[in-house]
N, C-alpha and C positions, 0 to 999 in steps of 0.2 A: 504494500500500500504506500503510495508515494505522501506525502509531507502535505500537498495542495489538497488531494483528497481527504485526508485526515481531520484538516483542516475544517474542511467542506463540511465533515461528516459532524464536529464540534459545535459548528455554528447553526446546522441543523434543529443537532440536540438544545443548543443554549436558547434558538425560537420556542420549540417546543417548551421547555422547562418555563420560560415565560407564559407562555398561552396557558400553562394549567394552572400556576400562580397566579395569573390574573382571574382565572373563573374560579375557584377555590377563593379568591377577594374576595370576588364580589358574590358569589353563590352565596356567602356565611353572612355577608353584612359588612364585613370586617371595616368596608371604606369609610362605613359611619363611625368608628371609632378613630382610622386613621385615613385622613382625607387626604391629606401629603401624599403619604404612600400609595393612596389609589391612585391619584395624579400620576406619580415617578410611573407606575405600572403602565397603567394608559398611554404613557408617552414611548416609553420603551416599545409596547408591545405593538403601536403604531408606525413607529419609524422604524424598527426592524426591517421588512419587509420591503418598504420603498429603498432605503439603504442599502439592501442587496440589491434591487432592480436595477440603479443606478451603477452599485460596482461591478455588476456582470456587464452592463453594459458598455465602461470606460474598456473592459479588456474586449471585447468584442466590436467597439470605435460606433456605436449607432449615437443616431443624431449629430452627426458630422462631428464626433467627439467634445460636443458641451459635457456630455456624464459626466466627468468630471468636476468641471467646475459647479454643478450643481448637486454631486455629490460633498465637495468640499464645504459650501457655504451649510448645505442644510445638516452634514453630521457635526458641524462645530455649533450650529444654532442646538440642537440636540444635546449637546454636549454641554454648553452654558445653561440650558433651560436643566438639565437631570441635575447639575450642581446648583443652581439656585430652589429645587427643589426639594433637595438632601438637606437643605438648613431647615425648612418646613415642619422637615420628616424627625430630627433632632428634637425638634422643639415638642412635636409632638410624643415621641417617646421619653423626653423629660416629664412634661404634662403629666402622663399615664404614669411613669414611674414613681412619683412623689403626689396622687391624690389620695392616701392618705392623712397628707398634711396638706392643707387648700392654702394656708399662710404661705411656706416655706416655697410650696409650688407658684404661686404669683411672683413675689419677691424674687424669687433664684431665675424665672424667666426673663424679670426685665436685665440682674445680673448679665443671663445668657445671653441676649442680646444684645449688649454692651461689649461682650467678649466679642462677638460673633464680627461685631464691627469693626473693631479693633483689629481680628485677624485678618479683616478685608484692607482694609489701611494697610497695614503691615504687608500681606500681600501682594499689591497693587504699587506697593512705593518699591517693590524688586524688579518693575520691567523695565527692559533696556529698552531705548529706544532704536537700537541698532538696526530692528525688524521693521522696515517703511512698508506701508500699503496692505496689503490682507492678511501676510504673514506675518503680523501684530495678531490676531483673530486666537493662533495657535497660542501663543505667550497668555492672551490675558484667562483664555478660557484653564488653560494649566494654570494658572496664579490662583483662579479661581477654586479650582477643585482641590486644589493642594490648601487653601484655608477651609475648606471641607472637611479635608482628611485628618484634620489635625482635629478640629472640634468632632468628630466623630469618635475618631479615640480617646478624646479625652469621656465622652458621655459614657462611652465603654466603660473608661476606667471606675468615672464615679458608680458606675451600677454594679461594674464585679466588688467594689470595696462596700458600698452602702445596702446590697441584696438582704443582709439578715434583719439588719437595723427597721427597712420599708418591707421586708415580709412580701419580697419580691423572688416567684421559684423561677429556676434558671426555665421553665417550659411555658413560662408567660409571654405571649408576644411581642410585645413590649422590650421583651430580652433579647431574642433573637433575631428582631430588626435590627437590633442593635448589634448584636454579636456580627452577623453579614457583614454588616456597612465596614463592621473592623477588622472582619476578617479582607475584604477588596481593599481597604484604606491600608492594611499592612501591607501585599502583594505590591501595591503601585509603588510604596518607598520602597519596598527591598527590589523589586527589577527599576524602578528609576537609575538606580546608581549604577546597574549594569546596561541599560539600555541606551543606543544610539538615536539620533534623529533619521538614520539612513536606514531601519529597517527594514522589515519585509513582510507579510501575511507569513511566511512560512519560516520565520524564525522562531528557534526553541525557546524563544522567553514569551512568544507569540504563545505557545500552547502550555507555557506555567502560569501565564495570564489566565487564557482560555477555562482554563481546568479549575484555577480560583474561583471565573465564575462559575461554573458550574456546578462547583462543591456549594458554594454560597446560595443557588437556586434552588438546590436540593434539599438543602438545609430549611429553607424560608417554605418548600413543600410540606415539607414533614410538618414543620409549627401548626402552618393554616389547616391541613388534613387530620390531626391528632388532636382530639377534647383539649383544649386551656383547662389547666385548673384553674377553681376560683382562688381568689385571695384572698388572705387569712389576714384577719384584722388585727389591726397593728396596734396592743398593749402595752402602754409603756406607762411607768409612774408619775402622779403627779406632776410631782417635784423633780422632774428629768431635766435635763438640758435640751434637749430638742421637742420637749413639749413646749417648755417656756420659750426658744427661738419662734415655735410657730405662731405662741397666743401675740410673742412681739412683731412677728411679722402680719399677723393677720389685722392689728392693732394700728398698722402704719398706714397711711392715708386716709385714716376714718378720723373725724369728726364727732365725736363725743362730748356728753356737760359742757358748758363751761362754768366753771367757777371763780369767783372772785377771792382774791388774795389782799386783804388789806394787810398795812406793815403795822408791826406790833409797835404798841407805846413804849413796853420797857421789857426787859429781859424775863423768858419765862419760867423761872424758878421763881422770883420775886414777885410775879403775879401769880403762878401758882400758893408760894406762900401765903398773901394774904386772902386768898380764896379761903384758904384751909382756916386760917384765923376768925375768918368770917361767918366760917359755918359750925364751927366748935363754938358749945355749949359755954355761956359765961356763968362765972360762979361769984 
């Protein structure tokens, strides 16, 4: 079996593995819980398809070889639109992963946010401008997904550390959106630093890509097709420290009493005392 075929045979599977993930979605409801996620789905399992039409056609030169360039513009539109998507889809597995605490979960999103921006700055202030005219397209859309990739593993990391604390099972979907995105988010830095701008459909880092996603499709089957457990409500004491974070963060922006504060006449032991004086019995 030649390298191209294999290939073929990969991409095949990875359509497929899409189309049953997307009806598995939506058959269960699921998109009402994550609208992001239906979104990224929809859009994947849409431009798939045109995607190949287009690069069967650049090798086979129809339509006097435009395929091309209209495969260029629309998989990097694709490519920006699935990465501005993936913050969505973040947000939304933060959301589900801390409703438990409604406090901690408002507050930590506008936080999340704030990062989110931060890495887009940060991001955006690394493109050269060496690249004149459409080959800027390729840079900013990599700028982009690469401050993806980092807030994606970072959401990973807070749910593997925070899972017992939110009463959060690793077979919650929730999780395993999340585990995916880190498992591709790992794959693109570790072959980034071995990968060329000159490669090919049929290089071997092409099919350690390939295979990541595929392992990742697989995985996100299984979740959507296997019962969710429910989750188990999350006891914690009084007097905890992340109870009290939430009553203060559910506390913040509201508007409550007001009361008036007038400033004391004299020091209040001295007025306590003659209180006391006053209400003891004379003899």
């Amino acid at each position: 079996m030649s390298s191209q075929t294999a290939m073929s045979m990969m991409s095949v599977a990875e359509f497929a593995l899409w189309a049953v993930l997307c009806f598995l979605f939506w058959s269960k409801g699921l998109y009402r819980r994550f609208p992001a996620m239906g979104a990224y789905l929809a859009l994947h399992i849409a431009s798939m398809p045109v995607l190949l039409f287009f690069l069967y056609g650049q090798s086979q030169h129809w339509f006097h070889d435009i395929c091309f360039p209209i495969y260029f513009y629309l998989y990097w539109a694709v490519y920006i639109a699935s990465a501005v998507f993936l913050y969505f889809v973040c947000i939304e597995v933060f959301r589900s992963a801390l409703s438990a605490f409604p406090g901690l979960m408002k507050f930590g999103i506008v936080i999340f946010r704030w990062v989110v921006l931060a890495s887009i700055i940060v991001s955006f202030s690394t493109i050269t401008l060496s690249h004149k005219g459409v080959m800027l397209i390729p840079d900013i859309a990599f700028r982009l997904m690469h401050s993806v990739s980092i807030v994606e593993l970072c959401l990973l990391g807070f749910l593997c550390m925070s899972m017992e604390t939110l009463r959060l099972p690793a077979r919650d979907l929730a999780f395993g959106i999340s585990l995916g995105f880190g498992l591709m988010s790992s794959s693109d830095f570790i072959l980034a630093s071995f990968w060329s701008r000159k490669t090919s459909l049929t290089d071997p880092l092409q099919f350690v890509y390939e295979s990541a996603i595929l392992v990742t499709l697989g995985m996100w089957v299984a979740y959507c097709a296997l019962p969710e457990p429910a989750r188990q409500p999350v006891m914690v004491p009084a007097n905890s420290l992340i109870f009290r974070w939430n009553e203060i963060a559910t506390a913040l922006g509201h508007t409550g009493t007001q009361v008036a504060v007038q400033p004391s006449g004299g020091f209040f032991l001295t007025e306590a005392e003659n209180a006391v004086e006053e209400a003891s019995p004379r003899t």
